[in-house]
C-alpha positions, 0 to 999 in steps of 0.5 A: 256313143259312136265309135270308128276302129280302123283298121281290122288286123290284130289290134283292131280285132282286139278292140272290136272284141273288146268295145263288143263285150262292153255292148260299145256300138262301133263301126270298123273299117278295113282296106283289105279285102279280108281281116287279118292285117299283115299277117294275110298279105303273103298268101294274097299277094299283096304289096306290104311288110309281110313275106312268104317266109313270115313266122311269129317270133312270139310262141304260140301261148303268148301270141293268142287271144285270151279266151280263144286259144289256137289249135293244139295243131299249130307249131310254137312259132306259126307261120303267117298263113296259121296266124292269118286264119287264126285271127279270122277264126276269132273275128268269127268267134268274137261275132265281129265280121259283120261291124267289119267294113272291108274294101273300105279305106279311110281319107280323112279324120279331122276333128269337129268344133263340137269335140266330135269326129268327121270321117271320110272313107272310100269303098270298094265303087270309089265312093266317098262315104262321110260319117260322124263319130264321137270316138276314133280309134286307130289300130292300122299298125305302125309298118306304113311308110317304108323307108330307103337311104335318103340320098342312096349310095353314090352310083345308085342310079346307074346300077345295073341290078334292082334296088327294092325296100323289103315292102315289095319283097314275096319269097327267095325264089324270086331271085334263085340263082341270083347274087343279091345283098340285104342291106339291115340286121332287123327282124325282116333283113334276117328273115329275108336273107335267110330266105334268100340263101336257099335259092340265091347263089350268093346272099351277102349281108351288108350290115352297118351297126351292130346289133343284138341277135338273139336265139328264140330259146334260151336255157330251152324256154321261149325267150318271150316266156322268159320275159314275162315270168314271175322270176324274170319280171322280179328282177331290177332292171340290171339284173336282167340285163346281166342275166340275158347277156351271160346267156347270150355269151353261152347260148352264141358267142359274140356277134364278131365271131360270125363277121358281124360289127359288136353292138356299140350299147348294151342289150335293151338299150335298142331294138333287138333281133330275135332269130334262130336261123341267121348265125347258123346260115352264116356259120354255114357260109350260106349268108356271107357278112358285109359291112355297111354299101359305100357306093354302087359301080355298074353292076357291082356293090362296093362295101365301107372296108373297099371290098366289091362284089357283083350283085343282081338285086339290093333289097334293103330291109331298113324299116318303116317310118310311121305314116298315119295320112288320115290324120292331122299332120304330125299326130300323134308325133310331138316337137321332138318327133316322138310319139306322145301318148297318154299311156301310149293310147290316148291323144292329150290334146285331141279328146276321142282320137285314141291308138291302139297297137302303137308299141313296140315290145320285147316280146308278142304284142297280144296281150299288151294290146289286148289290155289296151282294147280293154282299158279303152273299152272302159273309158270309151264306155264312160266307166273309166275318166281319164286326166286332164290333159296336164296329168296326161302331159306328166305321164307322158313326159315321165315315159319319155324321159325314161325313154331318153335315157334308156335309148335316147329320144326318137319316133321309134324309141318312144314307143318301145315298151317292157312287156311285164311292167306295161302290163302291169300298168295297163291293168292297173288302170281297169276299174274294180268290180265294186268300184263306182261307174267314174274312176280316174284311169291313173295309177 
């Protein structure tokens, strides 16, 4: 059995510690010079999502390995450089670096007649490296493509200031003394503009629609820790979504009473922003409320109510669009544009090609990552048989229905997941001690 990780952030460094302990022979590939994903970008300078003032939003306890804690010395929630060093430190641990190809980006992953897979890389000297595998697991996340308005506002091309997606943004000090606008209220639009306001003169925060923001502590417990404990995980889905909103008209208020437009849906039916600092730094007048940019004059913005103001730079944080090159065109991206996974890891209709990492959970990733890399590691390994590709397809459907009518069906949504109930399914599926060497990986 021949396998191919790409990618050696968190995800991939959860699988090769995972395929490592099933004696699964492997071959990871990394572009980067170092592993540790986006969470090394920062201190090395390197163009993606990850920012100077990158924090976990995950506490510590949640965000580790299990097995490999982090040092005692790490705040609750560590910044990006600790992470970073973190995640080398369990490479080592784990004795992984050295199946680590680093420099090395992959060109092409296409599937042989014989059900194997052909990939094509690039090292460090340009040279195009091809191999054969029987497995490919992709685990290089899912911030690939950053996205901007398509068209941009009237006037765009004629402002007089800078526009930049929050992929090519560092640190505020960049802009000190500077008017700027962050245009989104997800997680980096908050960060960034937070950021910004200690070393800009002006942060305005154009947002279009609302949405929950929500403190990293509620009732004084980390708010992740919330989400995975017993007493919380009991509770029907209504119930929890109660509780969390009677907590948040407590804990802030509503979202109008800081300038900002009300979520048009209740909480959990979207994606949420998890942040202590921006409705402080607006309360304090340090990150001003705008709404949505409807046209752009010389050197001016002008918001949707008609309102303008100068601005030297526009850094919109709007996201990223998942963007796999390598890959066949569209996978794992089905008709309706949702991604279509099998337990959201394996591909139905293309045997080997696997995913892990390609969630989005209310919550830290870790430890739904790690059972991830663990399941597979089972089936890669033969101890665990997976569906035929109709049972697949059931699964699949029954979780993006549920998706529809929680969210309505999109590429983002169709990933989104609730951390105690996938947990639960993940592990559901680890084939006993005593059980034989073939189960059915099903629940």
């Amino acid at each position: 059995m021949s396998v191919c990780v790409i990618g050696a952030g968190l995800s991939g460094l959860a699988v090769a510690h995972a395929l490592k302990a099933r004696g699964v022979g492997f071959v990871c590939v990394e572009k980067a010079p170092d592993v540790g994903g986006i969470w090394r970008q920062p201190q090395a300078g390197e163009r993606g999502p990850g920012y100077l003032a990158l924090h976990l939003n995950s506490t510590r306890r949640l965000t580790e390995f299990s097995g490999f804690p982090m040092p005692a010395s790490y705040p609750l929630y560590p910044r990006h450089s600790d992470m970073a060093a973190y995640l080398r430190s369990f490479a080592e641990w784990a004795g992984v670096l050295d199946d680590v190809e680093l420099r090395t980006e992959v060109v092409s992953v296409e599937q042989d007649p014989d059900r194997g897979w052909t990939v094509v890389s690039r090292d460090a000297d340009g040279v195009l490296v091809t191999r054969r595998f029987d497995q490919v697991i992709v685990a290089s996340g899912h911030h690939a493509q950053p996205v901007l308005p398509d068209p941009l506002p009237p006037g765009a091309e004629d402002f007089r200031g800078r526009i930049l997606h929050s992929v090519d943004y560092r640190t505020g000090a960049e802009f000190a003394g500077r008017k700027v606008v962050v245009v989104g209220l997800g997680a980096s639009a908050v960060d960034i503009a937070a950021d910004l306001s200690r070393h800009a003169s002006r942060t305005l925060l154009s947002v279009r629609r609302g949405l929950h923001v929500i403190p990293k502590q509620l009732f004084g417990l980390p708010v992740d820790e919330i989400a995975v404990a017993p007493w919380f995980s009991a509770m029907p889905f209504a119930e929890q979504r109660q509780f969390v909103e009677t907590a948040l008209r407590v804990a802030r208020g509503r979202m109008s009473d800081y300038g900002l437009p009300e979520p048009d849906h209740p909480v959990f039916s979207s994606a949420v922003t998890i942040s202590d600092e921006i409705l402080s730094r607006i309360r304090h007048g340090m990150v001003v409320p705008r709404p949505a940019i409807a046209s752009f004059d010389g050197d001016r913005v002008v918001f949707a109510d008609g309102t303008a103001e100068e601005a030297d730079a526009v850094v919109y944080c709007t996201g990223y669009r998942m963007h796999f090159p390598f890959l066949p065109e569209g996978c794992p991206r089905g008709p309706r544009g949702a991604v279509e996974l099998y337990r959201r890891v394996v591909s139905p209709d293309r045997p080997g090609l696997h995913f892990v990492g390609l969630i989005r959970p209310v919550g830290s990733i870790t430890r739904l990552v790690e059972a991830q890399a663990r399941w597979l590691a089972e089936v890669v390994s033969g101890k665990a048989a997976l569906p035929s590709e109709e049972g697949m397809r059931e699964e699949i459907d029954a979780h993006l229905t549920g998706i529809d009518a929680r969210y309505g069906l999109s590429e983002g949504s169709s990933v989104q997941v609730d951390v105690g109930s996938y947990l639960r399914d993940l592990e559901g599926l680890l084939p006993s001690p005593e059980a034989g060497e073939h189960l059915p990986a099903t629940r």
